[in-house]
Backbone as ProteinMPNN parsed JSONL, in Angstrom:
{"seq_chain_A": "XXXXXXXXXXXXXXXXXXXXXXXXXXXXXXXXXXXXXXXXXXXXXXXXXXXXXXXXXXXXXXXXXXXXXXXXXXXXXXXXXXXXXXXXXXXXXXXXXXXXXXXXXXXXXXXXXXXXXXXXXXXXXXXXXXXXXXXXXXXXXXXXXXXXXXXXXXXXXXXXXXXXXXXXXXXXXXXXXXXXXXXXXXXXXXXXXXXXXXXXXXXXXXXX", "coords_chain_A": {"N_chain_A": [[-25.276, -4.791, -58.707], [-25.265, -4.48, -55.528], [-22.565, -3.882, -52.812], [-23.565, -4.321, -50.119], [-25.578, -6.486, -50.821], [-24.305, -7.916, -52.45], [-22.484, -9.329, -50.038], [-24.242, -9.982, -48.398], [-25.262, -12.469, -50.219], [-22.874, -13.809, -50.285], [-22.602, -14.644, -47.653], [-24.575, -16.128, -46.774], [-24.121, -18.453, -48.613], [-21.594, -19.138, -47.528], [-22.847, -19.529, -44.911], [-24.975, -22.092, -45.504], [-22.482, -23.984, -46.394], [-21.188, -24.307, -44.326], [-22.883, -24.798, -42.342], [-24.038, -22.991, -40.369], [-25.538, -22.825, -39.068], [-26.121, -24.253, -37.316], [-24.442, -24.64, -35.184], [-23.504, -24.382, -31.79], [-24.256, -22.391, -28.615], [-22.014, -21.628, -27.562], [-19.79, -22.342, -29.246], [-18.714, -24.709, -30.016], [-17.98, -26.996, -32.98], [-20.251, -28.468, -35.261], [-21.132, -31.802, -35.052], [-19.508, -34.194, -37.62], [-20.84, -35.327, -40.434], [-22.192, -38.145, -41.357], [-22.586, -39.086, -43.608], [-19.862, -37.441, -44.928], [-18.426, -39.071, -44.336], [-15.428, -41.904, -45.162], [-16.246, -44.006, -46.529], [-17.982, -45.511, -48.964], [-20.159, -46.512, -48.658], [-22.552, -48.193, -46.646], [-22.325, -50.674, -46.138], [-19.603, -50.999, -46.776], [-18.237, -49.342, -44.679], [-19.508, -50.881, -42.099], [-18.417, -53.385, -42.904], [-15.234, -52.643, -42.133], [-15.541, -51.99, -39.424], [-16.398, -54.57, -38.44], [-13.801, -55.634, -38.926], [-11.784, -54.21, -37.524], [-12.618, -54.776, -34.849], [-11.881, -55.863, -31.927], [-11.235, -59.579, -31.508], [-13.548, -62.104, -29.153], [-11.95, -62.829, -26.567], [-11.127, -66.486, -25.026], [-10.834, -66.628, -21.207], [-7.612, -68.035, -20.616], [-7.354, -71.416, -20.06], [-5.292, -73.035, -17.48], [-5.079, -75.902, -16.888], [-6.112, -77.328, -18.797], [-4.038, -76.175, -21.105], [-1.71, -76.256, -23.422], [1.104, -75.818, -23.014], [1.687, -76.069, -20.409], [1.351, -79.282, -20.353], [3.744, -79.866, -22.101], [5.566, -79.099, -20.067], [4.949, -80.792, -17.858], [5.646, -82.828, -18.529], [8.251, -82.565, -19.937], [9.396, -82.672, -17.314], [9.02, -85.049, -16.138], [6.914, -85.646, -15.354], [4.192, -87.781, -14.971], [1.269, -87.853, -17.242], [-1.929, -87.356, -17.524], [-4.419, -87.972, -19.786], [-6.565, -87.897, -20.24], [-7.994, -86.372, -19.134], [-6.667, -83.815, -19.903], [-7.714, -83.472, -22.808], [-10.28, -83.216, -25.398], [-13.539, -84.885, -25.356], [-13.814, -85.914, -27.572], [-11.129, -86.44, -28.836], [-10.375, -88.919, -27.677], [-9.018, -90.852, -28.148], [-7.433, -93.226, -28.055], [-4.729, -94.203, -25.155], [-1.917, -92.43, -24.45], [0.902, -93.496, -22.639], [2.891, -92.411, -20.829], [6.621, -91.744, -19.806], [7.513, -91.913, -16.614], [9.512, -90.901, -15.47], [12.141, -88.87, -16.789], [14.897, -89.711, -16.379], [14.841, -92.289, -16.497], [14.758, -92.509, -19.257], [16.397, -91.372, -20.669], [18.371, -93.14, -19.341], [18.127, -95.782, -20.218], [18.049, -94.872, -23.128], [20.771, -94.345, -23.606], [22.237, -96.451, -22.667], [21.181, -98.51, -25.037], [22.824, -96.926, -26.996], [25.143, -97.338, -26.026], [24.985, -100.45, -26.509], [24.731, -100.637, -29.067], [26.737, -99.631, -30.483], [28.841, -101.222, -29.27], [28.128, -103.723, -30.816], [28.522, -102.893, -33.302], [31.344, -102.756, -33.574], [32.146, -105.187, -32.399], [31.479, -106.623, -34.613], [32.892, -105.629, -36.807], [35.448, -105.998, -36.312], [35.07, -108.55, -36.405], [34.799, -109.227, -39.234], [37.36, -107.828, -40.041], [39.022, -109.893, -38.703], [38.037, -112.254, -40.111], [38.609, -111.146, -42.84], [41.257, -111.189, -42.407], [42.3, -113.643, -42.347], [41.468, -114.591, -45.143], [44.067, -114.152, -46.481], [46.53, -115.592, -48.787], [50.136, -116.117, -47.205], [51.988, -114.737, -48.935], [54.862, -114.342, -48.929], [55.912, -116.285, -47.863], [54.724, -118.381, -49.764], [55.802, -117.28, -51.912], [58.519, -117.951, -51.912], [58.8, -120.87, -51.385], [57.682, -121.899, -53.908], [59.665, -120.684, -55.633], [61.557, -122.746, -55.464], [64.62, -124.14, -56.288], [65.893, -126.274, -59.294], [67.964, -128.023, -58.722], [67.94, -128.004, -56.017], [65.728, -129.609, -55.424], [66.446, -131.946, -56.8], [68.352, -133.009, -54.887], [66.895, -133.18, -52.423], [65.543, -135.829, -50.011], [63.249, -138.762, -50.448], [61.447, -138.097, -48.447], [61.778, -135.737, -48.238], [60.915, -134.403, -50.177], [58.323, -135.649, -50.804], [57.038, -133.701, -48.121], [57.4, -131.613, -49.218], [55.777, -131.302, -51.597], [53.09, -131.982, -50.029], [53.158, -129.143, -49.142], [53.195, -127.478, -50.762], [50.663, -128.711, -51.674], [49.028, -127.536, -49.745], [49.062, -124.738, -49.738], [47.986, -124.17, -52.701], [45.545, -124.882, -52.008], [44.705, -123.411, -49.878], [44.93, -120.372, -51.544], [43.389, -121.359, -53.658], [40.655, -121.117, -51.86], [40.921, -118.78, -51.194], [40.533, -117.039, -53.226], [37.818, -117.964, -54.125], [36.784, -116.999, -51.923], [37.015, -114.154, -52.481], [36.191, -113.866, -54.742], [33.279, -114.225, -54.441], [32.722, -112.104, -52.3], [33.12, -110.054, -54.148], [31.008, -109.995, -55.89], [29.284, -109.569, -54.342], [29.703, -107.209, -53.602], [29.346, -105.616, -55.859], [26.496, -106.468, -56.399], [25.666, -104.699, -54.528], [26.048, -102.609, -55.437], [24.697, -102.223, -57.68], [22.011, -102.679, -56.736], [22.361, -99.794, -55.194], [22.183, -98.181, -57.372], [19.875, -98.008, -58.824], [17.982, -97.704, -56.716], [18.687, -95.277, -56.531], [18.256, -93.889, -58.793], [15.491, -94.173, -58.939], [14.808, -92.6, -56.872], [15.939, -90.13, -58.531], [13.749, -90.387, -60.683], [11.508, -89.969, -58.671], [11.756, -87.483, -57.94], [11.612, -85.825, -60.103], [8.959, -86.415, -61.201], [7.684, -85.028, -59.027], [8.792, -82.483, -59.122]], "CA_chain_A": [[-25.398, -5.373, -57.361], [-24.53, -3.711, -54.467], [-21.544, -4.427, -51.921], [-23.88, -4.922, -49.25], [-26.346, -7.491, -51.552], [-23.101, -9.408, -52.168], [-21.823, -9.62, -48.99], [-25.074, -11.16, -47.673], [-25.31, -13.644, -50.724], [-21.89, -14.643, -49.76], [-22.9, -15.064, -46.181], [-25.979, -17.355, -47.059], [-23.633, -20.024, -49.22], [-20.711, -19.726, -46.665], [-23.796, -20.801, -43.946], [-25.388, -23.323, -46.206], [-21.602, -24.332, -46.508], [-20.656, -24.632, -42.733], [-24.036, -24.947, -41.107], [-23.296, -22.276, -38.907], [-26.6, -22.227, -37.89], [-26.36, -25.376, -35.813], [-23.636, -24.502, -34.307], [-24.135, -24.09, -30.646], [-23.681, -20.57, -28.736], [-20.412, -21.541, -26.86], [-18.274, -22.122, -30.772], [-18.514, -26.025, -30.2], [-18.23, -26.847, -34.177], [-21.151, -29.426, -35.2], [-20.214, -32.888, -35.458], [-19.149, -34.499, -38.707], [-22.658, -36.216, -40.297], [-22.107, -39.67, -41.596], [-22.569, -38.862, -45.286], [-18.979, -37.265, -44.994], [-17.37, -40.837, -43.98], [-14.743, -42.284, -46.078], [-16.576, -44.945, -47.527], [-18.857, -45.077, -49.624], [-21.466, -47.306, -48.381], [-22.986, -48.047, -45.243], [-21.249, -52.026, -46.149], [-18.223, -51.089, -46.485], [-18.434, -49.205, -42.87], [-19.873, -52.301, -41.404], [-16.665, -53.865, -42.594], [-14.33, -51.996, -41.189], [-16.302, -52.139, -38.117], [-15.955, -55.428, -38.398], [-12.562, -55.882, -39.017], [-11.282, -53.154, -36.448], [-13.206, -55.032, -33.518], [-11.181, -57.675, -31.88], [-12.532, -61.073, -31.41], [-13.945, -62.214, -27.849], [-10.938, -63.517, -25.824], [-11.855, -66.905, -23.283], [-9.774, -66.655, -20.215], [-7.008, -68.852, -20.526], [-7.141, -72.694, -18.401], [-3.781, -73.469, -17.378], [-5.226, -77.333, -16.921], [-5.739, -77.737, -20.269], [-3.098, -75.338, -21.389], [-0.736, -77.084, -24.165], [2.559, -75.178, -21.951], [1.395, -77.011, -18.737], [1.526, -80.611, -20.371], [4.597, -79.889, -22.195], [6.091, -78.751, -19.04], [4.961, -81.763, -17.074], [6.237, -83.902, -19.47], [9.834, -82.472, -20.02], [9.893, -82.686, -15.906], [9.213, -86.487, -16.378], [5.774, -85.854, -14.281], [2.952, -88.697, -15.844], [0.258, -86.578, -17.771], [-3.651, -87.564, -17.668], [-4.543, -87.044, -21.206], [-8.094, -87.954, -20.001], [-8.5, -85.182, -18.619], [-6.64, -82.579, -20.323], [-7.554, -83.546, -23.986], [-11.292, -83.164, -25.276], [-13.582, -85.847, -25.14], [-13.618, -86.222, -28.877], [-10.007, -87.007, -28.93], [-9.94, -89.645, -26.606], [-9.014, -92.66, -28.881], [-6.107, -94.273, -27.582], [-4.461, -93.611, -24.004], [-0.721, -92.601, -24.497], [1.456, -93.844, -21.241], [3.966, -91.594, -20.804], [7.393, -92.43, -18.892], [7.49, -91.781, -15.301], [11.008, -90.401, -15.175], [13.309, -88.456, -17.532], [16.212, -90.189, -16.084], [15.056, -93.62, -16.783], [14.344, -92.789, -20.534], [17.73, -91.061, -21.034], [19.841, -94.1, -19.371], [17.781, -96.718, -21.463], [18.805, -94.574, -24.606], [22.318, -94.496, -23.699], [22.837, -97.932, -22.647], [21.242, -98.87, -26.254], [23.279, -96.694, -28.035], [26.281, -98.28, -26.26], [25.245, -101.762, -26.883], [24.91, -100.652, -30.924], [28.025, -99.265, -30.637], [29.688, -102.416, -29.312], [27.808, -104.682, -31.729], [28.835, -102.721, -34.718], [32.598, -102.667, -33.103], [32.505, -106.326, -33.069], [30.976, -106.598, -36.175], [33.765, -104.812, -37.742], [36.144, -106.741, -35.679], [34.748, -110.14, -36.971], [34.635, -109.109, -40.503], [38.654, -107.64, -40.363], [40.038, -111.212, -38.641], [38.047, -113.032, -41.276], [39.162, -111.232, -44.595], [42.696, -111.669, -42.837], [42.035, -114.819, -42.531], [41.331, -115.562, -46.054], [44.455, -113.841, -47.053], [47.238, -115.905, -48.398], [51.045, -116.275, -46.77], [52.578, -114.489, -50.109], [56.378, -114.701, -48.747], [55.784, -117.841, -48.219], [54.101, -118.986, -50.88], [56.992, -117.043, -53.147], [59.788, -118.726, -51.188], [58.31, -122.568, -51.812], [57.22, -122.176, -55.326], [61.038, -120.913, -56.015], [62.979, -124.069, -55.241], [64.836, -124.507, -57.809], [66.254, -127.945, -59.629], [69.483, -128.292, -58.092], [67.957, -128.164, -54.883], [64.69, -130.474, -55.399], [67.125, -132.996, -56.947], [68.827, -133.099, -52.899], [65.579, -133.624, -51.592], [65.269, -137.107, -49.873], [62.057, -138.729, -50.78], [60.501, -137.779, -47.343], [61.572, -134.197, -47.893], [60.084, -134.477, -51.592], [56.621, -135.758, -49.711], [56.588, -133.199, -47.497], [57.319, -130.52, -49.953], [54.647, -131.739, -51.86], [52.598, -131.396, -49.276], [53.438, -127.926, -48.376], [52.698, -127.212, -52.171], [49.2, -128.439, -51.933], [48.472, -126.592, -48.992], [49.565, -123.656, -50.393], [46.919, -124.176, -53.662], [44.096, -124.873, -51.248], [44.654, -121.984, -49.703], [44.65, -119.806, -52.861], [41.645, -121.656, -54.164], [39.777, -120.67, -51.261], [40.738, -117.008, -51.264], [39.963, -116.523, -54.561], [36.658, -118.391, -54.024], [36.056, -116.068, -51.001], [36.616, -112.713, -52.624], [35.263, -113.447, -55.797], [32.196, -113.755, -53.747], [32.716, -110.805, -52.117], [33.286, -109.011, -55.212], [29.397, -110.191, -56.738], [28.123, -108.946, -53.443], [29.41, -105.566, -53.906], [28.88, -105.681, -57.525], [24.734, -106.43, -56.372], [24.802, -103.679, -53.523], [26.555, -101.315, -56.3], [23.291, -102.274, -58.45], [20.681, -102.064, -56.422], [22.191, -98.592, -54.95], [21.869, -97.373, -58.576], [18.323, -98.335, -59.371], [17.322, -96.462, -55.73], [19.423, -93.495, -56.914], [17.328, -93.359, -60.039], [14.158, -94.314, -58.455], [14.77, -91.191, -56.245], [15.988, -88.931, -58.987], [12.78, -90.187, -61.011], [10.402, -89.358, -58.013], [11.698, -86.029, -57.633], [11.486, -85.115, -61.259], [7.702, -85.919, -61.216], [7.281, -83.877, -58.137], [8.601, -81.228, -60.042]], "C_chain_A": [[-24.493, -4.584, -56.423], [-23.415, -4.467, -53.298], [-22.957, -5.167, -50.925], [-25.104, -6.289, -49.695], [-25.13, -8.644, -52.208], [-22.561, -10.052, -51.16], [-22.855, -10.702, -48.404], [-25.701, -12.246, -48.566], [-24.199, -14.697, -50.023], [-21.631, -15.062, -47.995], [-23.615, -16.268, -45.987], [-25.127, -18.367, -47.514], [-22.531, -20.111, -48.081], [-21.687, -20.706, -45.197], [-24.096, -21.965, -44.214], [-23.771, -24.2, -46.119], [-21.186, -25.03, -45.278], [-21.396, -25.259, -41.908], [-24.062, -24.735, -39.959], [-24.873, -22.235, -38.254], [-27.228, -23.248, -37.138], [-25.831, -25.515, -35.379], [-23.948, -23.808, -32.6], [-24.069, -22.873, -29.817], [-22.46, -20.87, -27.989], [-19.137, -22.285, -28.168], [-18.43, -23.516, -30.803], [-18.879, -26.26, -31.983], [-19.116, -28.542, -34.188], [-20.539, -30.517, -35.419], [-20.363, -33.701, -36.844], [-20.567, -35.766, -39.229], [-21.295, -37.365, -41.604], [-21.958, -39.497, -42.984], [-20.798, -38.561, -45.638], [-17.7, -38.333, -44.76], [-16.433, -41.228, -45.288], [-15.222, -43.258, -47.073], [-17.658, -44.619, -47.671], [-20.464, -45.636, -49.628], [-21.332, -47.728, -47.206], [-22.813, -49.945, -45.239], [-19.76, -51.827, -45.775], [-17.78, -50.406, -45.273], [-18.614, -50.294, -42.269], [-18.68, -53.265, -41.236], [-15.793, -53.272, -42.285], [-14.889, -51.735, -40.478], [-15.852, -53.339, -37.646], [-14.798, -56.003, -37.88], [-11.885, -55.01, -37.658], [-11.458, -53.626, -35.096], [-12.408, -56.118, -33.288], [-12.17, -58.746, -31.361], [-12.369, -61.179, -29.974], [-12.882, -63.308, -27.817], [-11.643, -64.961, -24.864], [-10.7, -66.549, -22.749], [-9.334, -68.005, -20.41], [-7.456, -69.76, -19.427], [-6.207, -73.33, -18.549], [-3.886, -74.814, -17.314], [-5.336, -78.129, -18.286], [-4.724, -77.322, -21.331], [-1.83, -76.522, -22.416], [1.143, -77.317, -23.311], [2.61, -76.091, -21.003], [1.528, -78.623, -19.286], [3.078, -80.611, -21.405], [5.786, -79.717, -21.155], [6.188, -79.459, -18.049], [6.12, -82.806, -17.605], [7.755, -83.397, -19.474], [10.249, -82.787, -18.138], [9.985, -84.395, -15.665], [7.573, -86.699, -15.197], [4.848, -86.56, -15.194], [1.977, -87.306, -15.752], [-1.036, -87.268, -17.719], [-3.826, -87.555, -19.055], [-5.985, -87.152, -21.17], [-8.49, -86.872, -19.937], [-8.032, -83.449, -19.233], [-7.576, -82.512, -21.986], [-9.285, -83.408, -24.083], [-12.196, -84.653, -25.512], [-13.571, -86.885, -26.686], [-12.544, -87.123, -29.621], [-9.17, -88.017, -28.287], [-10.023, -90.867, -27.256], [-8.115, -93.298, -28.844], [-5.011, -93.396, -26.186], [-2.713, -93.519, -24.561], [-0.207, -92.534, -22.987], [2.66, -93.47, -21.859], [5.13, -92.121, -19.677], [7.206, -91.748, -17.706], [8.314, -91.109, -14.617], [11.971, -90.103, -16.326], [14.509, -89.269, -17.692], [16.287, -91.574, -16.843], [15.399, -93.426, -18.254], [15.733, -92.643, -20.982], [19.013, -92.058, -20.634], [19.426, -95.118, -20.476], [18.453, -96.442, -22.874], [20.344, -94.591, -24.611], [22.797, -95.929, -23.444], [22.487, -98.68, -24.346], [21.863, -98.46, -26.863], [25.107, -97.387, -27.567], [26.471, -99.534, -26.474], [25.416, -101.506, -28.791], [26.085, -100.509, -30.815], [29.187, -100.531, -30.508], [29.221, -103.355, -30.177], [28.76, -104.325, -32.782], [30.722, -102.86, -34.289], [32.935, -104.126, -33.656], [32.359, -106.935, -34.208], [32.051, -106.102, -36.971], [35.394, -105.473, -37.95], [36.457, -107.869, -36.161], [35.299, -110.139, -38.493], [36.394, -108.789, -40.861], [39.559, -108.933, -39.574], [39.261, -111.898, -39.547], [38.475, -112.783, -42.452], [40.474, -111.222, -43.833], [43.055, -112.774, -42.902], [41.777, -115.353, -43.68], [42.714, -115.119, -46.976], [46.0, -114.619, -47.393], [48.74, -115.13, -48.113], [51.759, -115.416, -48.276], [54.26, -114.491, -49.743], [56.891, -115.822, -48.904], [55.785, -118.965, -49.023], [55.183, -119.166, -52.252], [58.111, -118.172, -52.855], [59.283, -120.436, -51.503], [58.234, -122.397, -52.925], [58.387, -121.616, -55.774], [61.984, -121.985, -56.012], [63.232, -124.296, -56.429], [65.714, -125.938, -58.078], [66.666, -128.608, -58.624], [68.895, -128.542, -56.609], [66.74, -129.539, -54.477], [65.716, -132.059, -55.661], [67.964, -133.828, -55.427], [68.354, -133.058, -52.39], [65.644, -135.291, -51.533], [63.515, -137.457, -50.519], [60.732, -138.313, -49.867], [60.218, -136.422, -47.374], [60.772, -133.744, -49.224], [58.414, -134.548, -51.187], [56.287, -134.483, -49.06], [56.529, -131.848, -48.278], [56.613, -130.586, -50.914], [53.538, -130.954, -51.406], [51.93, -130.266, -48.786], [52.592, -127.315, -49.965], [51.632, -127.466, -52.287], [48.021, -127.487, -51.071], [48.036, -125.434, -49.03], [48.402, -123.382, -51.599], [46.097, -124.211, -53.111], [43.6, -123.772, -50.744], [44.296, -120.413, -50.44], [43.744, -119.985, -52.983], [40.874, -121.063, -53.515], [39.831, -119.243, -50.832], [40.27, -116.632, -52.332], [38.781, -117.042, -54.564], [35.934, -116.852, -53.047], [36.277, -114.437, -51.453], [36.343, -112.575, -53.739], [33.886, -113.431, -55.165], [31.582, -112.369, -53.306], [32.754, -109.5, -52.985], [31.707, -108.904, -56.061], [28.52, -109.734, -55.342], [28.526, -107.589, -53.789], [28.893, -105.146, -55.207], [27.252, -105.627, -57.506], [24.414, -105.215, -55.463], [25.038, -102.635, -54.269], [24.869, -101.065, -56.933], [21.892, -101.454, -58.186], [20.866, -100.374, -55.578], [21.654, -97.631, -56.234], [20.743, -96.807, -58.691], [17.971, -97.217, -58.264], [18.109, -95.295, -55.968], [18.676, -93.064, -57.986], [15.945, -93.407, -59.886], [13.351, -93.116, -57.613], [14.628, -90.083, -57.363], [14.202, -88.771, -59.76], [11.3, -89.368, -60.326], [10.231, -87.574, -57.751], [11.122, -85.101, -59.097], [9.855, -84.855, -61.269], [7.312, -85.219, -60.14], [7.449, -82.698, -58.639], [7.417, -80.771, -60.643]], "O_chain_A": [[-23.335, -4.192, -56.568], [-23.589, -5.655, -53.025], [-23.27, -6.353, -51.036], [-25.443, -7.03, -48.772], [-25.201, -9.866, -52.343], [-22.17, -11.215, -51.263], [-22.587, -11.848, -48.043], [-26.552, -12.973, -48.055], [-24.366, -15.793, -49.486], [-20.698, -15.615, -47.413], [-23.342, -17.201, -45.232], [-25.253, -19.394, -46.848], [-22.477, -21.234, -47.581], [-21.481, -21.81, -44.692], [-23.73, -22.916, -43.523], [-23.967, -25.327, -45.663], [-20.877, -26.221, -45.259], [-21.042, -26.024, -41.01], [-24.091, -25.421, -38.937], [-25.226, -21.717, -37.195], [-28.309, -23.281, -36.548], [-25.973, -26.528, -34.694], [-24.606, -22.782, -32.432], [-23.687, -21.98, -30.574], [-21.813, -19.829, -27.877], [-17.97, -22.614, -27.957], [-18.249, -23.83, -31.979], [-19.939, -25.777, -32.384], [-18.828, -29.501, -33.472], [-19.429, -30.465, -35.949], [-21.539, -33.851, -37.178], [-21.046, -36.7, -38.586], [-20.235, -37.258, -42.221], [-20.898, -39.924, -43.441], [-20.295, -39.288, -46.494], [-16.488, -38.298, -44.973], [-16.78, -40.818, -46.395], [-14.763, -43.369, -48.209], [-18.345, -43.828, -47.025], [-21.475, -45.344, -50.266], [-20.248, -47.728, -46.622], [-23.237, -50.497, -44.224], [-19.034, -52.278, -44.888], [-16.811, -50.949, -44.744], [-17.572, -50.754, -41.802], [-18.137, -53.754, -40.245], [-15.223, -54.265, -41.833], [-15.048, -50.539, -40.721], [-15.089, -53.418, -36.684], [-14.659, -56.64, -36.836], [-11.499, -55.758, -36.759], [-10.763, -53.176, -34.185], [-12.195, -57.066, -34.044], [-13.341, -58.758, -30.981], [-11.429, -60.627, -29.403], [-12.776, -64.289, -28.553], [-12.549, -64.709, -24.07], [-9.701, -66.217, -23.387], [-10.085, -68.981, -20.425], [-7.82, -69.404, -18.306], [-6.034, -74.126, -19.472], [-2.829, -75.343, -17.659], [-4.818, -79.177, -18.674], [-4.556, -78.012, -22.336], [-1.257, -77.472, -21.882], [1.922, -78.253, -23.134], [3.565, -76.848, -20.828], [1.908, -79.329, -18.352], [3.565, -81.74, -21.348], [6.893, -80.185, -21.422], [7.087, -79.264, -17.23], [7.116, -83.326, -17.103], [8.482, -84.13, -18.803], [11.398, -83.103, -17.828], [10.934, -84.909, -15.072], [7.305, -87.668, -14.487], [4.646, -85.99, -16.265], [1.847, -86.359, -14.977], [-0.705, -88.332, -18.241], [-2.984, -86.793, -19.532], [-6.648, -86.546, -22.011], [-9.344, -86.394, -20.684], [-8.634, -82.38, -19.126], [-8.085, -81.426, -22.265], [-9.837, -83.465, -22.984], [-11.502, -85.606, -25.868], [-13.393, -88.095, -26.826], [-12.681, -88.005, -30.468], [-7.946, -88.129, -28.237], [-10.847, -91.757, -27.045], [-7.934, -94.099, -29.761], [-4.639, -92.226, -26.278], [-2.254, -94.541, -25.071], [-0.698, -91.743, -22.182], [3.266, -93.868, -22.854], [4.745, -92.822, -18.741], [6.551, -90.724, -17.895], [8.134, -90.713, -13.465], [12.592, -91.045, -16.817], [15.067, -89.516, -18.761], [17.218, -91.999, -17.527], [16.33, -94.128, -18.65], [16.292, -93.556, -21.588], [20.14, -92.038, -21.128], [20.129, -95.332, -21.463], [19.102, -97.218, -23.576], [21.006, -94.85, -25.616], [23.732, -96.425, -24.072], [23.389, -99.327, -24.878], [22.038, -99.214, -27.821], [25.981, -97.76, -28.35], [27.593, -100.014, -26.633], [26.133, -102.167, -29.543], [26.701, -101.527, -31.129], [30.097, -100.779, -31.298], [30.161, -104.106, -30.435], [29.635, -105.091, -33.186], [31.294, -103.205, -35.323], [33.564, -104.431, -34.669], [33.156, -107.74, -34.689], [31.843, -106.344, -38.16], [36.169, -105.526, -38.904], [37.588, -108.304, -36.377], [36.131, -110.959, -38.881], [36.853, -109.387, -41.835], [40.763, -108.974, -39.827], [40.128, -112.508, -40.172], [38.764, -113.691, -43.231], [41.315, -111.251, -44.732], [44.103, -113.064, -43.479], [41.764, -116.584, -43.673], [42.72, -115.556, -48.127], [46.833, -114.445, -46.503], [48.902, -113.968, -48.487], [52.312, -116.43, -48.704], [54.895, -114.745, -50.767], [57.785, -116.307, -49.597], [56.435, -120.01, -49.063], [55.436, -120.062, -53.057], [58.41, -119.101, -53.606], [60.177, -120.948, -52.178], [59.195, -123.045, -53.339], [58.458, -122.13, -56.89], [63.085, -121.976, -56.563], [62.504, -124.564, -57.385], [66.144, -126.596, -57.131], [66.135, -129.428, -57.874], [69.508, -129.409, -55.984], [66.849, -130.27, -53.493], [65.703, -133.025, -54.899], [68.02, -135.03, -55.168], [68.855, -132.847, -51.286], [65.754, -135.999, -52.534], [62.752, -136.586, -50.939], [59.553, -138.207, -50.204], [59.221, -135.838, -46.951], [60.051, -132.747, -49.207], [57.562, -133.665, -51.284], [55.186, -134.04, -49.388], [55.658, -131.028, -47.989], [56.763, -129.501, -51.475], [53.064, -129.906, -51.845], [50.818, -130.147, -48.27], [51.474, -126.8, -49.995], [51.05, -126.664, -53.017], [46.925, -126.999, -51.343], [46.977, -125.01, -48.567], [47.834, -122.298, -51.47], [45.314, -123.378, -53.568], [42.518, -123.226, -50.956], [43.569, -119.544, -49.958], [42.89, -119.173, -52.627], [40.141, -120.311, -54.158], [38.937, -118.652, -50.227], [39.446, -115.718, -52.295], [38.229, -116.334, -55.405], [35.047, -116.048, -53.332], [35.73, -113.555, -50.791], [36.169, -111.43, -54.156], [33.267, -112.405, -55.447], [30.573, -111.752, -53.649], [32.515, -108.333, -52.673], [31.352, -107.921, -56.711], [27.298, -109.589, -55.333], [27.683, -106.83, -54.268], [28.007, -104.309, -55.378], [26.652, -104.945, -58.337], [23.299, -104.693, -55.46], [24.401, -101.616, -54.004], [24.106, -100.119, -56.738], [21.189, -100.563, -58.663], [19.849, -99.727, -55.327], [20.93, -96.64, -56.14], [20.469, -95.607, -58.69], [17.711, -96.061, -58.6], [17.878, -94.301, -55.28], [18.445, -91.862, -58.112], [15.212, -92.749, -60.623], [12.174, -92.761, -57.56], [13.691, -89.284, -57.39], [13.492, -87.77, -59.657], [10.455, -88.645, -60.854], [9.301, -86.8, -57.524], [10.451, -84.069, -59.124], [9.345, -83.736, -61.316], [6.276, -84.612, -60.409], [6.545, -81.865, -58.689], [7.431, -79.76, -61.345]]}, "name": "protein", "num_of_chains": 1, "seq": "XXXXXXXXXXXXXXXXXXXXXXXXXXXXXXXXXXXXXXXXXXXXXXXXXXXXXXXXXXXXXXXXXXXXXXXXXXXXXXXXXXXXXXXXXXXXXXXXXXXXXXXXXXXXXXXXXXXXXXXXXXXXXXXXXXXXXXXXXXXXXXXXXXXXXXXXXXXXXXXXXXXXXXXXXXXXXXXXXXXXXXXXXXXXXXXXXXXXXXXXXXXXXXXX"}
């Protein structure tokens, strides 16, 4: 084979190769045919077609706009909900307050009436347990008398020291009445905190 019978084989496959001969006469190189695409099927183009295209926008409406009724609302301006909401969702009217201001003194005046309840409440509860607590100086100092001195008691001062001595037991009795009480109430709120401490841990476990 001769140079020049090679040269113009290897001319013919570089054409067939390039497809110089649809190239135009000002060099423009032909454009890239479809077969050469990355994928491999004329699906999987379609999807990524697909996918690549963004979705049809509406133009925003600031009347129905979620921003615009949050925005009324923190201003304390009454909202429609008739009208913003669709008609689908129109199953109970919510009445909104009228004024920021009002809502925020209402909440503060309630949280200072709790506040003074639980005050007095706390109040009540520390003059009654001092109230059930007895005189113990007292109590020591009387229930010491000793012989010598009871014996030099008239019988009036005998009576009255008596007296003073049963007072003194009544007193007792009824403290020890009132905080054994108190001791079977904490003893039941100890209880039933338990049970809801285990009632919890149980629920969590089966959530696990």
């Amino acid at each position: 084979m001769t140079s020049d019978e090679m040269r113009a084989q290897i001319d013919d496959m570089v054409s067939s190769i390039y497809l110089q001969e649809n190239n135009s006469a000002d060099g423009v190189p032909a454009p890239i045919p479809t077969t050469n695409s990355a994928f491999l099927t004329e699906r999987s183009q379609s999807l990524w077609t697909q996918l690549c295209t963004p979705p049809p926008l509406q133009p925003p409406n600031w009347k129905l706009s979620r921003i615009r009724r949050l925005f009324l609302v923190s201003l304390g301006v009454p909202v429609d909900l008739d009208e913003i909401l669709p008609a689908d969702t129109k199953q109970k009217k919510l009445v909104l307050p009228s004024s920021s201001h009002t809502r925020k003194s209402s909440d503060t005046s309630r949280g200072d009436n709790d506040r003074s309840n639980r005050s007095s409440s706390r109040r009540r509860k520390e003059k009654e347990a001092q109230s059930k607590l007895v005189d113990m100086p007292s109590a020591r100092i009387l229930c010491s008398t000793s012989d010598v001195r009871l014996r030099a008691f008239t019988t009036s001062e005998l009576e009255e020291h008596v007296k003073k001595l049963e007072e003194v037991t009544r007193e007792a009795s009824e403290t020890l009445t009132y905080w054994l009480g108190k001791r079977e109430t904490a003893l039941g709120d100890k209880e039933a905190f338990e049970r809801v401490i285990e009632n919890l841990v149980e629920f969590a476990k089966k959530k696990r």
